[in-house]
N, C-alpha and C positions, 0 to 999 in steps of 0.2 A: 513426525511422531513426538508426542508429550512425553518425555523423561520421568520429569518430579516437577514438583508445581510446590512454592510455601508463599503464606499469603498473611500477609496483617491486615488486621479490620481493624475498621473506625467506625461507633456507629452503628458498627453491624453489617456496614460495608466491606467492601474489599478496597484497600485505600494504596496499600506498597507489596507488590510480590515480583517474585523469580523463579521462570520459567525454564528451565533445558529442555532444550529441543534435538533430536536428530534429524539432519537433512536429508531430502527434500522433503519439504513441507511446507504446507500452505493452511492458513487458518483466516477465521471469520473475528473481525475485531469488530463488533455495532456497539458504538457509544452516543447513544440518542439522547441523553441528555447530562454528559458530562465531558470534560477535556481530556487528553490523556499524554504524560511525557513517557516516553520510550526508550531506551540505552542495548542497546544490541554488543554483545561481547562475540568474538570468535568468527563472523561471516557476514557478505554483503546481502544489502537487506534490500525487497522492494515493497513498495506502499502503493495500493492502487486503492485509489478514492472515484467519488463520480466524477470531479473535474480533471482528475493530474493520473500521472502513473511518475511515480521518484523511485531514484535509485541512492540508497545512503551506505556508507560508508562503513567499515567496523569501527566503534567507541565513537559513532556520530549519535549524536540527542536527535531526537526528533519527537515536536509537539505537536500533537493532533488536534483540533477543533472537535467540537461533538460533528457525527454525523457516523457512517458507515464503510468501514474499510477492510481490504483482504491484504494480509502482512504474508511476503510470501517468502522462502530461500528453497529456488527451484533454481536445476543445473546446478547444481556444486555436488561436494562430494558427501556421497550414502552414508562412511563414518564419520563426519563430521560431529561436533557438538557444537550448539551455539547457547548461548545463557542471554535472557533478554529481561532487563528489571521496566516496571513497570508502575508508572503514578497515576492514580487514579481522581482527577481533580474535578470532584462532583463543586456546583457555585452553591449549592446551599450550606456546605461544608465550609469552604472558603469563606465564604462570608460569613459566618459565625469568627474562625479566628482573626479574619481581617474585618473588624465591626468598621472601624473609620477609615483605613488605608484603601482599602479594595476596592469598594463602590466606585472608585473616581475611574477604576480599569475597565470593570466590569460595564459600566453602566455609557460609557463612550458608542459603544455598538458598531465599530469602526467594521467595513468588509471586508476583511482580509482573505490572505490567502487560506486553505484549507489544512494543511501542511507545512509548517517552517523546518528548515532545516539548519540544525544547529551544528556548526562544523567543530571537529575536536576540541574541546577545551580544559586544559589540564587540571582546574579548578573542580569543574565537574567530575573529571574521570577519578577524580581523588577524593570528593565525596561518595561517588556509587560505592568505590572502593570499602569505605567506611562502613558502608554498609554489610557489608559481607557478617563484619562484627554478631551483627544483631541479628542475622539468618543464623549465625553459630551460636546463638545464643537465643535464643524466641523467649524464654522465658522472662526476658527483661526488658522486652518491650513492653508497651503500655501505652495507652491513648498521650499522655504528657508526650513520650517520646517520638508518637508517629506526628503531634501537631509539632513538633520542634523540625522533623526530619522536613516535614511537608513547607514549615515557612523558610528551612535553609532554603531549599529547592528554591522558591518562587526569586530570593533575596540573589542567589545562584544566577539565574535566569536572567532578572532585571537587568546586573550588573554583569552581565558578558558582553564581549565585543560585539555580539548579533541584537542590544538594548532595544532598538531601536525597533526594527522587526518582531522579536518579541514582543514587546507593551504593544505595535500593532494588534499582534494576534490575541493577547490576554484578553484586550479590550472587546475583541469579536467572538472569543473562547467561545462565548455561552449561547452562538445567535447561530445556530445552523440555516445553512444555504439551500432555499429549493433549487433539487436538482432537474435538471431540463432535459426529456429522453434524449434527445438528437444532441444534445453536446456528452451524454454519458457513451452512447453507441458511438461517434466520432473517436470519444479518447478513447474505448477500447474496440477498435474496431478490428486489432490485429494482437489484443492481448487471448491469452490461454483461458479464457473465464468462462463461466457457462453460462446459461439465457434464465436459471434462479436466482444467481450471482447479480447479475447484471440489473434485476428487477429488483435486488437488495439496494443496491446502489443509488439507484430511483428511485426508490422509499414505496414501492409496489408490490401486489404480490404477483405471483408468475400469467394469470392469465390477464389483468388489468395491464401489465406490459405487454403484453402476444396484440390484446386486443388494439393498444393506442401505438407500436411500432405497426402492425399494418395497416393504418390509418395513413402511417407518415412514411413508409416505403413501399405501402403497395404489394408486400410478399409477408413472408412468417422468416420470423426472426435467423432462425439456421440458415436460409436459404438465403436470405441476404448475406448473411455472413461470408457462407464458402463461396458464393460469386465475386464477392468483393475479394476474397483473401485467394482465389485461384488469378482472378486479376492480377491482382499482387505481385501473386508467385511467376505469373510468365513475364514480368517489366523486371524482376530481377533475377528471372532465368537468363535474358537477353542482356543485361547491364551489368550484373559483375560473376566476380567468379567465385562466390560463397556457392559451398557443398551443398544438396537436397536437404541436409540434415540443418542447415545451418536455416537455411530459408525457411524449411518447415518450423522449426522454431519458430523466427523470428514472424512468422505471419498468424501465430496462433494455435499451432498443431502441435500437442505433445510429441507424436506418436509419426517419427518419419513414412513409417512404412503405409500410414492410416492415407498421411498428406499425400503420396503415391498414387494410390488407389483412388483417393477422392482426383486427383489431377487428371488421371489417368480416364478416368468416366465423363470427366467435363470438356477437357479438351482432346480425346482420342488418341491420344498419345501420352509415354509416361513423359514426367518431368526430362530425365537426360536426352530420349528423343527432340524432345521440343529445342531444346536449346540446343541441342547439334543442328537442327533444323532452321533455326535461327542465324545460328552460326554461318552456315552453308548458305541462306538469302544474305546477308550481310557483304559476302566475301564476293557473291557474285556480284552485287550491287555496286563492291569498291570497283570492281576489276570492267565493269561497263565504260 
């Protein structure tokens, strides 16, 4: 759930804000034609894109490419508060304050990754810092001060120990990646997302994905899902010893009791059955 939200425009844009949030929650971030830096204060953060699924750190940076992403802090705790500050790096913007510098970034077109992850840097964490300033303050910001805030950032950025990696990614900031169905339903094939989600991700909208996933699986989308994530669940009923609760998670299921019931209709037995079942073929197996 959204807290409080403050926002400076650029433009008429939305250019630098900060977000509190309470946990769990999960939100839609679609940046289709802009970059975006990120700073997560207070809780562990995941980013799920069409290609990756990351897990970043509290006061880790993380730089998004344009394209379509769900920022999530699912499983932790209900009171929690997290603050997440937020740069909004449109290239028509940029390039206006970087008339000569920028083009040589921008215009490289290199393919990078979708996602850099930018590990702690105390340089950084002491400018977000700075910023607090001027959320205590709004009436003294000013376009002068959001283009000063926005080229520390970049100058920030260049000259951290990740240079290298970044100036990749700036170079490709602006060049969004088509997304290819079968490598998005691959990388989540076992995440908690739902089948609108997922046709976000693919740059589709829900029934142009139904239609071109049963082209390439042969079934409708749910039903591939729970066959694949019941699969799943019995190779790590049989292989370790993580709780129904932990498995249903990890296989996509909010809702242990949901995972149950679906388990329980597919393979005719509940999950603990099954793996006692398992258990007891195993044991006889050694003892032959």
């Amino acid at each position: 759930m959204i807290i409080s939200r403050q926002v400076f425009e650029y433009q008429n844009k939305p250019l630098i804000e900060k977000v509190k949030i309470k946990m769990p929650f999960r939100y839609e971030a679609p940046f289709p034609n802009e970059g975006c830096f990120l700073y997560i204060k207070g809780g562990n953060t995941r980013v799920l894109s069409a290609e990756t699924i990351s897990q970043h750190a509290e006061k880790e940076g993380i730089l998004l490419k344009c394209g379509t992403y769900f920022v999530e802090w699912i499983n932790q705790s209900n009171e929690k508060e997290i603050e997440v500050i937020a740069f909004h790096l449109y290239p028509k913007i940029i390039t206006q304050l970087y008339p000569q510098e920028l083009p040589v970034l921008i215009k490289k077109q290199i393919n990078g990754e979708q996602i850099s992850r930018l590990v702690s840097d105390a340089i950084i964490e002491r400018f977000i810092e700075n910023l607090q300033f001027y959320f205590d303050n709004p009436v003294l910001v000013n376009e002068d001060v959001l283009e000063l805030k926005i080229k520390e950032l970049f100058l920030l950025l260049i000259q951290s120990r990740n240079s290298e990696t970044i100036a990749n990614l700036f170079s490709d900031l602006f060049s969004p990646r088509s997304a290819n169905l079968k490598e998005v339903v691959s990388t989540h094939l076992y995440s908690n997302i739902t089948i609108p989600q997922l046709a976000k991700l693919c740059g589709m909208s829900v029934s142009a994905f139904k239609r071109e996933f049963e082209k390439c699986y042969r079934m409708a989308p749910n039903n591939y899902f729970i066959e694949m994530r019941i699969k799943r669940s019995c190779e790590l009923l049989k292989t370790t010893a993580k709780n129904i609760s932990e498995i249903a998670f990890e296989i996509g299921f909010n809702d242990p009791a949901y995972f149950a019931r679906t388990f329980k209709r597919k393979a005719g037995m509940s999950p603990t059955d099954y793996r006692t079942n398992a258990e007891s073929q195993k044991s006889l197996t050694t003892n032959q």
